[in-house]
MARMILUM-398557 format. One record per atom (N, C-alpha, C, CB): x, y, z. Coordinates in steps of 0.05 Angstrom, whole numbers, plus 32768, in hexadecimal, padded with zeros to 4 digits. Glycine has a CB too. Example, Ala and Ser with C-alpha at 12.3 -4.5 7.8 and 13.67 -1.06 7.14 Angstrom:
2
81087F8E809C
80F67FA6809C
81087FBE809C
80E27FA780B5
81017FD3808E
81117FEB808F
81028001809D
811A7FF48072
//
This chain:
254
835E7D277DB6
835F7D2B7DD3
83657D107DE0
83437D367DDE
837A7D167DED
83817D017DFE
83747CEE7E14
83907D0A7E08
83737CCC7E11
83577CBE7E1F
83677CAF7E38
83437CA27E06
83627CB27E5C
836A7CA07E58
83577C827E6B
83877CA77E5C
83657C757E6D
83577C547E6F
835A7C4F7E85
83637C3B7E60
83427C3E7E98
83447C2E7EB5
83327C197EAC
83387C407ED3
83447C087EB7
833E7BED7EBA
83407BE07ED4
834C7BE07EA9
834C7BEC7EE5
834E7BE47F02
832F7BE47F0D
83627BFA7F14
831D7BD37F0F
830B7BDA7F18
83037BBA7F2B
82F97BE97F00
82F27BBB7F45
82F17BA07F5A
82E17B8D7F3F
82D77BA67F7F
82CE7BA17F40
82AF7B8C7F30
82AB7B9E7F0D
82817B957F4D
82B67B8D7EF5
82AD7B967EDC
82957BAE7EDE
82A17B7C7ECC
827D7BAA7EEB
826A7BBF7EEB
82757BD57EFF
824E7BB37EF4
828C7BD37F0D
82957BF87F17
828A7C007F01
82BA7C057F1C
82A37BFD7EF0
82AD7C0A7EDF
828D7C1C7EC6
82C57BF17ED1
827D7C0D7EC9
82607C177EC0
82547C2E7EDA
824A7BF77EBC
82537C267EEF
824C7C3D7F03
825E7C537F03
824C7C347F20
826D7C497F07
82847C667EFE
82777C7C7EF0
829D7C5D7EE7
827C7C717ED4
82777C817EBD
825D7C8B7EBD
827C7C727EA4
82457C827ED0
82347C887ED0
822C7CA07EE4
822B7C747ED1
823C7CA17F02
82427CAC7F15
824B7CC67F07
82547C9D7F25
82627CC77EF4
826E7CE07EE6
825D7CF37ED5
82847CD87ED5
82537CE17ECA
823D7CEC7EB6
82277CF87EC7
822F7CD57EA2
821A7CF07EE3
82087CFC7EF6
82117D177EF9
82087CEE7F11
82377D127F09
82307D2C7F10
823C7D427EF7
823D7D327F2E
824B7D3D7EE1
824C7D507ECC
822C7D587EC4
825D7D437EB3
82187D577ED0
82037D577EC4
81FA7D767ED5
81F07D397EC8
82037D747EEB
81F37D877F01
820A7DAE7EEF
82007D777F36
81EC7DBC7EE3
81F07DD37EE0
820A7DE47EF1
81D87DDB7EE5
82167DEF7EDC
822A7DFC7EF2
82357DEE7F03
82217E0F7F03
823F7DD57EFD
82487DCD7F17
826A7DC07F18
822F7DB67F22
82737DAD7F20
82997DB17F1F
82967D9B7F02
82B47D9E7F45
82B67DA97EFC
82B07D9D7EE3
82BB7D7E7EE4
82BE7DAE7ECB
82B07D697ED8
82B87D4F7ED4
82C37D417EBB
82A67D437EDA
82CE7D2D7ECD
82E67D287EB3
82D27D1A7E9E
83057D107EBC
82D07D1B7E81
82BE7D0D7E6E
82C67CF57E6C
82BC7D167E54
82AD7CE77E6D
82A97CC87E6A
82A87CC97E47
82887CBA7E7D
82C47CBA7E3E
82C37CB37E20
82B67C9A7E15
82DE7CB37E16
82BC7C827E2E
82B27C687E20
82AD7C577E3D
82CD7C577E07
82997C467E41
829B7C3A7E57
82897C1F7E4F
82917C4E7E70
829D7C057E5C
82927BEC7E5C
829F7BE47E73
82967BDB7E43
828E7BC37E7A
82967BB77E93
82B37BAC7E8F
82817B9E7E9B
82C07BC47EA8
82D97BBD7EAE
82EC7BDA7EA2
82DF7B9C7EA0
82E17BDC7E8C
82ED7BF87E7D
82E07C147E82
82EB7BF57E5C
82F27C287E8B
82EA7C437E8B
82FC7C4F7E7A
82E87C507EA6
82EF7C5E7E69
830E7C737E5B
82FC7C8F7E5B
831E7C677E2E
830F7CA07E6A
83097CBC7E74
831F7CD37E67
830B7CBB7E96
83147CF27E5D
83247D017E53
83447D047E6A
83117D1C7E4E
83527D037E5B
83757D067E69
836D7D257E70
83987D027E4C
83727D277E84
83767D407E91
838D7D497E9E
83667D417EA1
83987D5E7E89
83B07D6F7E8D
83BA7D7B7EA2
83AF7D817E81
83D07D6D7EB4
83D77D7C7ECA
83D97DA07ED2
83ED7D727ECC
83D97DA27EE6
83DD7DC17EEA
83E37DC37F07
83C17DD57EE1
83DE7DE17F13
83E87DE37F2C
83C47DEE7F35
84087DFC7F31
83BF7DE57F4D
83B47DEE7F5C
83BA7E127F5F
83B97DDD7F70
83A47E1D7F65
839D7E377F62
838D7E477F7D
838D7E367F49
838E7E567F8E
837A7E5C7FA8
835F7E6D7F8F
83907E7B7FC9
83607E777F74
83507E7A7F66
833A7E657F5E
835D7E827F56
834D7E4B7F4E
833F7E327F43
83327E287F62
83587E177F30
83397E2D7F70
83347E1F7F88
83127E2D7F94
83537E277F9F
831B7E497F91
82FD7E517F9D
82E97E547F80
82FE7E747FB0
82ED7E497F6C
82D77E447F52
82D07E287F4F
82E37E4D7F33
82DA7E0A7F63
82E17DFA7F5B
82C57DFD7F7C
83037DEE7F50
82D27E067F90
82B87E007FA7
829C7E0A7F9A
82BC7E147FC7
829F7E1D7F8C
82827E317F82
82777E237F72
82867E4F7F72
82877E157F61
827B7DFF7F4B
82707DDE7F5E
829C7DF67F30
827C7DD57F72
827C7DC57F84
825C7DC27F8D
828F7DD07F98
82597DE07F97
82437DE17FA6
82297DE17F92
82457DF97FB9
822F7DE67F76
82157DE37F64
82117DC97F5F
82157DF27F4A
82287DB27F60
82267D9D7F58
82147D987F69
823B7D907F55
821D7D9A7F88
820B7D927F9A
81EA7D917F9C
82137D9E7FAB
81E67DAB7F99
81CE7DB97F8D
81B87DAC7F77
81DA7DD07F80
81CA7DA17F5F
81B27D9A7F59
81A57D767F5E
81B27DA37F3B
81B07D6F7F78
819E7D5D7F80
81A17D417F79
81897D667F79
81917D2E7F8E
818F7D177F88
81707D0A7F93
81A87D0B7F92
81637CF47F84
81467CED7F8D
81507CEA7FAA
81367CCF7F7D
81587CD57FB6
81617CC77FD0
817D7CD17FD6
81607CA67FCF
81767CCF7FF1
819C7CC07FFD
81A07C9D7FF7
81A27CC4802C
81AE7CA57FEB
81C37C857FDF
81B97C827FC5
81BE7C607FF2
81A87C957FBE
81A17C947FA3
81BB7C907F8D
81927CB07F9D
81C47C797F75
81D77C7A7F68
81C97C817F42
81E87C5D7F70
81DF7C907F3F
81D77C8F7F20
81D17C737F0F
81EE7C9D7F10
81C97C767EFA
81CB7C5F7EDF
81B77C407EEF
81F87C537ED5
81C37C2F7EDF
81C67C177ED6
81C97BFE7EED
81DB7C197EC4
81E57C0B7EF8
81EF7BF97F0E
81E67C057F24
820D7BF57F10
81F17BF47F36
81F67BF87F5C
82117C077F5D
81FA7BD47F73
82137C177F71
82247C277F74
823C7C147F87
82167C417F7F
824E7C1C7F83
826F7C0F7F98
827F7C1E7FA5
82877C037F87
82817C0D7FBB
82987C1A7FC8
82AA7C077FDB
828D7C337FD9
82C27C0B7FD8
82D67BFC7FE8
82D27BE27FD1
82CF7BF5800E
82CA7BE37FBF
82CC7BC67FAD
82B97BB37FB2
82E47BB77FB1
829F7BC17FC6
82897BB47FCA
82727BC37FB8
82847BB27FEA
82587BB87FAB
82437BC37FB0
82337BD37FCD
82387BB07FAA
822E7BE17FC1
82247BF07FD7
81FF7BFC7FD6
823A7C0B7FD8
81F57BF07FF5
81DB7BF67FEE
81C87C117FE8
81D37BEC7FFF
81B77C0E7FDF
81B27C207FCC
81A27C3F7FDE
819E7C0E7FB3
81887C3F7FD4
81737C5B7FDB
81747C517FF6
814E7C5E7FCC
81697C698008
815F7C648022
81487C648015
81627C76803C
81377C5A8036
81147C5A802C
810C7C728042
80FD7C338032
811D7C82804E
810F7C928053
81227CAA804C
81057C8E806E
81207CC68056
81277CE08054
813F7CE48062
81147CF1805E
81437CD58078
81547CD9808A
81737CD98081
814F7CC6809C
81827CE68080
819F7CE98075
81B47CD18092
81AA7D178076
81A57CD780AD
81B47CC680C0
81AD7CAC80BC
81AF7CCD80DB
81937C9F80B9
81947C8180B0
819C7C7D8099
817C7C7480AF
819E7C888082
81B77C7E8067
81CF7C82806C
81B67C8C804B
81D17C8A807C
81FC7C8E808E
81FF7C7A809B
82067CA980AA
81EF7C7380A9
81F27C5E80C2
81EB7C4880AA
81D97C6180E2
81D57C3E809F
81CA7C2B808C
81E47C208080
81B67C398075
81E97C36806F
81F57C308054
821A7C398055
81E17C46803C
821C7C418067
82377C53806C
824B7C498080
822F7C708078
82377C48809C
82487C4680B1
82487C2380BB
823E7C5D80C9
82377C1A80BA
822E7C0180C3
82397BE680AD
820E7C0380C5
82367BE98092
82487BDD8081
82657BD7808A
82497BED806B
82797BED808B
82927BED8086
82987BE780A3
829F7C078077
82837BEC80B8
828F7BE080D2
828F7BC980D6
82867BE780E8
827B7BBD80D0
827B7B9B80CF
82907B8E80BF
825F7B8F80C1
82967B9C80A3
82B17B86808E
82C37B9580A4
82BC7B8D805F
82CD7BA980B9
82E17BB180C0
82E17B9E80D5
82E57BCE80C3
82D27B9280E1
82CF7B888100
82D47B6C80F6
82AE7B8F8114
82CA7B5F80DE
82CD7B4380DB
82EF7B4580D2
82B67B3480C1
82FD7B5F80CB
831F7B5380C6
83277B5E80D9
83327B5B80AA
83177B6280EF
83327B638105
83327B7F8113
83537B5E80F5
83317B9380FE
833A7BAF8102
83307BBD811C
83317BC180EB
83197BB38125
830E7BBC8147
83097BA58154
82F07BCF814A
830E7BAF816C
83047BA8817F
82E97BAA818B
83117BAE818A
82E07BA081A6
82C27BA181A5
82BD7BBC81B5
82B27B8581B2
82CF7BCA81C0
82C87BE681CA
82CB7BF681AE
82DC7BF181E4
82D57BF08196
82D57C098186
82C37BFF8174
82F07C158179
82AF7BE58179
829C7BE0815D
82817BF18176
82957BB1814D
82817BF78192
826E7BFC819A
82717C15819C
82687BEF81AC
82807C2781A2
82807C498197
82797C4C817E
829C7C588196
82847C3E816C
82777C43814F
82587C3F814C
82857C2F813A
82597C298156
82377C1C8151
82277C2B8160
822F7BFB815C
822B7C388175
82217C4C8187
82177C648176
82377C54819D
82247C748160
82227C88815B
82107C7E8144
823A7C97815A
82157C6D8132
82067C618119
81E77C61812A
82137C3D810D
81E17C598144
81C27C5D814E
81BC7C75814D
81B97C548169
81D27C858156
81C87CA7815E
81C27CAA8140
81E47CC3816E
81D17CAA812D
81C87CA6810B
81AF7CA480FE
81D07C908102
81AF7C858109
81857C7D80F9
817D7C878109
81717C5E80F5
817B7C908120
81687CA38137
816F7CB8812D
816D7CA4815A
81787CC58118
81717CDE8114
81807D01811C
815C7CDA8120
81807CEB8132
81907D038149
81AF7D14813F
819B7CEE8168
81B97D058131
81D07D098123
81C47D1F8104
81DE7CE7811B
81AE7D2180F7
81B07D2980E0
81B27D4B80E5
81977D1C80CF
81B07D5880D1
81B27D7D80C8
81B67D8580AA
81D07D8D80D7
81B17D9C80AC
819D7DA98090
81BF7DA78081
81877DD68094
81B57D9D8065
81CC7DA0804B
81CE7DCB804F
81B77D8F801D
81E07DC8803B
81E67DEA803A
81CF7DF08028
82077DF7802B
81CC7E128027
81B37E1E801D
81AB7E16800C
81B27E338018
81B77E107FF6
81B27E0D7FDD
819E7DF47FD3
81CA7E0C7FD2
81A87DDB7FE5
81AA7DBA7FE8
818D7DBF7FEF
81C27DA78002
81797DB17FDC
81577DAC7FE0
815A7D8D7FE9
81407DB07FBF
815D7D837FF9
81577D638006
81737D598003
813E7D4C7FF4
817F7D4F7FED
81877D417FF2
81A47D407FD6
81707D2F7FF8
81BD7D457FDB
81D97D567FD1
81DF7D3D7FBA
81F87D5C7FF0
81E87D3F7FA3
81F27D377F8B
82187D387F99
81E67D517F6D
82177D207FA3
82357D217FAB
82477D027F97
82357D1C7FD7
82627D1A7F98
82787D087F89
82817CEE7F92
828F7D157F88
827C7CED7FB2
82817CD47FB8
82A77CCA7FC5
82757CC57F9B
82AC7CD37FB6
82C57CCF7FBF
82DA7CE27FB9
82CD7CB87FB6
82D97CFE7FC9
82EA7D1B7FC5
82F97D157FD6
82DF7D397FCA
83117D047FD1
832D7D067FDC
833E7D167FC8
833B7CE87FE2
83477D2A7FD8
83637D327FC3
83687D287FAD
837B7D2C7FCC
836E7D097FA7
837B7CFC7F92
83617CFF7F7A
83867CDA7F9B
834D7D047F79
83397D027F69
83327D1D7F61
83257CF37F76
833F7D337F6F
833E7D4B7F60
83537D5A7F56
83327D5A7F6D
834E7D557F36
83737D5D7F2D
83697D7A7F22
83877D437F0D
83837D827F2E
83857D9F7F1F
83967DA87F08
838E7DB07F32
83857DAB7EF7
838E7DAB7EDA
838F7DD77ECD
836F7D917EC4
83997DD07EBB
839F7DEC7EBC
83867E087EBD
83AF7DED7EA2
83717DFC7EAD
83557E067EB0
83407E007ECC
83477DFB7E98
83537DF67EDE
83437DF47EF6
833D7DD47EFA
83277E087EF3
832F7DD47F11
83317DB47F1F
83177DA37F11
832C7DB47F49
831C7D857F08
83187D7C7EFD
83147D607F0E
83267D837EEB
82FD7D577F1B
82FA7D3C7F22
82EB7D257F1D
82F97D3D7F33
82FD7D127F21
82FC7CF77F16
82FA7CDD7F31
831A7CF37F01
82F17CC37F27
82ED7CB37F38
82D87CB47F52
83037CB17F3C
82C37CC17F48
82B07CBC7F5F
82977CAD7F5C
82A97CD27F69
82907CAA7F73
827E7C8C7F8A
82637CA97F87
82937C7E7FBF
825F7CAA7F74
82487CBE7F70
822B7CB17F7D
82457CC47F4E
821F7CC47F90
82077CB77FA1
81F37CD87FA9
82177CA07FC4
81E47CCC7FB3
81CD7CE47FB1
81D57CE17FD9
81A17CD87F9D
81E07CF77FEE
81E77CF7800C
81E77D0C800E
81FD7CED8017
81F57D158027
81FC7D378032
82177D3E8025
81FF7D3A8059
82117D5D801D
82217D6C8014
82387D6C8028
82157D84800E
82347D74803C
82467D6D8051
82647D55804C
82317D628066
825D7D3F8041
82657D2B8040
82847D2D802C
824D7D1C8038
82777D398018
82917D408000
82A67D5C800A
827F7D4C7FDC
829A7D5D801D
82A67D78802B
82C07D6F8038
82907D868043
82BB7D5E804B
82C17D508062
82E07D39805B
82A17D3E8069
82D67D2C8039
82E87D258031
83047D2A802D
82E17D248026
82FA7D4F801A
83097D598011
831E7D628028
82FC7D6A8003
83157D678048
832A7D6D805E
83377D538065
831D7D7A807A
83267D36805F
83317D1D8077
83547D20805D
83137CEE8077
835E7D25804B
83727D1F803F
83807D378032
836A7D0C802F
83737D528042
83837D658037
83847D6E801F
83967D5F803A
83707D778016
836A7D827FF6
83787D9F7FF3
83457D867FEE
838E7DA57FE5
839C7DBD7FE3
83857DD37FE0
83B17DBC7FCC
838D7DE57FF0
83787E047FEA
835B7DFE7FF9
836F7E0B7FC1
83587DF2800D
83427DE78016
832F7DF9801F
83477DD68028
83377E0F8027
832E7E288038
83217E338021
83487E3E8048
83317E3A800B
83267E4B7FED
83117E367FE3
83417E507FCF
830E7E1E7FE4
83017E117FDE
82DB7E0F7FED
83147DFE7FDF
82E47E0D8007
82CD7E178012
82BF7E2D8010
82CF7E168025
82DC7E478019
82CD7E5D8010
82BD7E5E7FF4
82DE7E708010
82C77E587FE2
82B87E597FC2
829B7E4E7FD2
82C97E3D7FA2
829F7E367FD9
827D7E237FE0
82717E337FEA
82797E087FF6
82727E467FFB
82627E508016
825C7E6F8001
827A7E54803E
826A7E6F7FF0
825A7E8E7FE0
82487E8A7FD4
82697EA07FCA
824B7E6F7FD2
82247E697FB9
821A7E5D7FC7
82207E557F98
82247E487FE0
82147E427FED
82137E308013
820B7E357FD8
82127E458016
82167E458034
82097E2A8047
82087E62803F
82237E258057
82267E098069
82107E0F807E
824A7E03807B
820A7DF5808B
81FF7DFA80A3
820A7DFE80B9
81F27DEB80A7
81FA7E1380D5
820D7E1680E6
82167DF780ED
82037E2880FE
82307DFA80F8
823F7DEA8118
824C7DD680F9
821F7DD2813F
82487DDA80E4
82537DC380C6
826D7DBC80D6
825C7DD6809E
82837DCE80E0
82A07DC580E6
829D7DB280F2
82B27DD480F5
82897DB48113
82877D9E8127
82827D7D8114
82697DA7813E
82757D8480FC
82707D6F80ED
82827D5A80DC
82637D7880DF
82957D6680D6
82AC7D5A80C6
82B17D4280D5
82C77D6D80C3
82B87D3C80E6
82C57D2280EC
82AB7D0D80E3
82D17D208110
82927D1380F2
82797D0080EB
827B7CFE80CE
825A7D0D80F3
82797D0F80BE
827C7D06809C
82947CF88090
827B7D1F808A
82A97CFD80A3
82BB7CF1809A
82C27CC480A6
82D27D0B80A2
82AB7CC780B4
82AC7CAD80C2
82AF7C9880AF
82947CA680D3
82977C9A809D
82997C838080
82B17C7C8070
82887C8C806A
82BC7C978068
82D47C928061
82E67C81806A
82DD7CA28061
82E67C8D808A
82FE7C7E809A
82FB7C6B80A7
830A7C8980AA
82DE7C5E8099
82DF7C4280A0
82EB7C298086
82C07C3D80A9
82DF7C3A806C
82DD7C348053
83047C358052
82C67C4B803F
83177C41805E
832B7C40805A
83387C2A8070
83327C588058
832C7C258089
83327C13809D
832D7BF7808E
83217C1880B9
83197BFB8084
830D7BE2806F
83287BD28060
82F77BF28053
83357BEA804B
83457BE48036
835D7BE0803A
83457BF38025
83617BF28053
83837BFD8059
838D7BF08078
83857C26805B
83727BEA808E
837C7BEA80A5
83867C0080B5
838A7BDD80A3
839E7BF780C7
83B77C0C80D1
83AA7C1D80E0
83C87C1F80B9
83B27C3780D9
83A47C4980EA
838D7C5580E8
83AF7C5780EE
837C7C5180D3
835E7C5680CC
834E7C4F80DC
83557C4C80B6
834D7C3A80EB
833E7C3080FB
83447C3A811B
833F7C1380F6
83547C498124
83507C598137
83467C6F8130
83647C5C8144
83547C7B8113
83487C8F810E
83237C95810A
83577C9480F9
83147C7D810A
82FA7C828107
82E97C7F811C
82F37C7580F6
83027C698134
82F87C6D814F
82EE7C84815F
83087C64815B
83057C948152
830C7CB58164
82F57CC88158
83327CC7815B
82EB7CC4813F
82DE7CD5812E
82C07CD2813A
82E37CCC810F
82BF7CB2813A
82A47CAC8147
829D7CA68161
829B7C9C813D
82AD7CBB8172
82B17CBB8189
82A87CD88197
82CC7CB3818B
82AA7CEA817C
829C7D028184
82847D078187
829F7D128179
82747CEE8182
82577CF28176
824D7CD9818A
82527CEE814E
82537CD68196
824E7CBC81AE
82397CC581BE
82687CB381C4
//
């Protein structure tokens, strides 16, 4: 069986969270399938080659149904990371458990307040768009911002971390993902991803989620808020237009 190799990694120990992250969520019963971790050291990941295919509106609604069990079976905390290491993102360490319950202070904590500060020290805002942002990060640790995971989700969602399109390949036996910032947050969150970049079959994909396990009301009104981190974490890396785009996002929630 065909292996293959990453070495692109910021810090030698990704490449150990990684493999550790994958192994978390291949772990959760019934849940999407993940690519196998064959060998992992600092700096080296080698993962099963996974065989192209076409996307399916079938694979698509077994791939949400499987999605939502991953979710399901849980994590101790929000920001909870698997293994050994500290978990990464954008090529930083990233901080770890909350110390409390609250899903809005580990967003704001750990999510939103990070990537606005490295975004504000290169430039990317201005001081009216670090104060809409920072505005909503309070509504955040105040709470005011949080709502119930879907039915299934007991506290606190077993998420992939990073469900962009490019990380879910569709191989001939159905979708198959790789490369995730695996952390214990809201289900919501991997949801949110999967729309900020257009995941083919997105609709079949939800629908699958919502047959085993149903969203909370007003979830749509929610997408842009879950999608804030991202699009700061990409204003971070990329600049350009990400950084209006997270202005506008966190502008609904002001």
């Amino acid at each position: 069986m065909e292996t293959f190799r990453k070495t692109d990694f910021p810090q030698p120990e990704a490449a150990l969270a990684e493999a550790d992250g994958l192994r978390w969520l291949a772990a959760a019963d019934g849940g999407a399938r993940i690519a196998e971790v064959r060998h992992a050291e600092p700096g080296v990941l080698e993962l099963e080659r996974v065989a192209d295919g076409r996307g399916s509106p079938a694979h698509a609604r077994e791939f949400g149904a499987a999605l939502a069990r991953t979710h399901a079976a849980g994590a101790p905390a929000f920001g909870y990371v698997p293994g050994e290491t500290t978990g990464f993102m954008a090529g930083a360490p990233m901080p770890g458990s909350s110390t409390t319950e609250s899903w809005g202070e580990f967003y704001a904590e750990a999510r939103v307040l990070p990537f606005l500060r490295r975004a504000q020290a290169s430039g990317a805002f201005g001081e009216r768009d670090v104060e809409v942002i920072s505005a909503v990060a309070e509504r955040l640790a105040a709470g005011e911002l949080d709502h119930p995971q879907p039915a299934l989700v007991e506290g606190v969602a077993r998420l992939h971390g990073d469900l962009w399109s490019g990380n879910v390949l569709w191989s001939p036996g159905g979708v198959v993902l790789i490369d995730a910032t695996a952390h214990g947050g809201h289900a919501e969150t991997d949801l949110a991803m999967l729309d900020l970049f257009g995941a083919p079959h997105l609709e079949e994909i939800l629908a699958g989620y919502q047959e085993v396990s149903a969203l909370a009301e007003g979830w749509r009104g929610r997408v842009a808020l879950h999608q804030l981190n991202p699009l700061l974490v990409h204003t971070v890396l990329f600049g350009g237009g990400y950084a209006q785009a997270a202005v506008s996002a966190a502008g609904r929630y002001v």
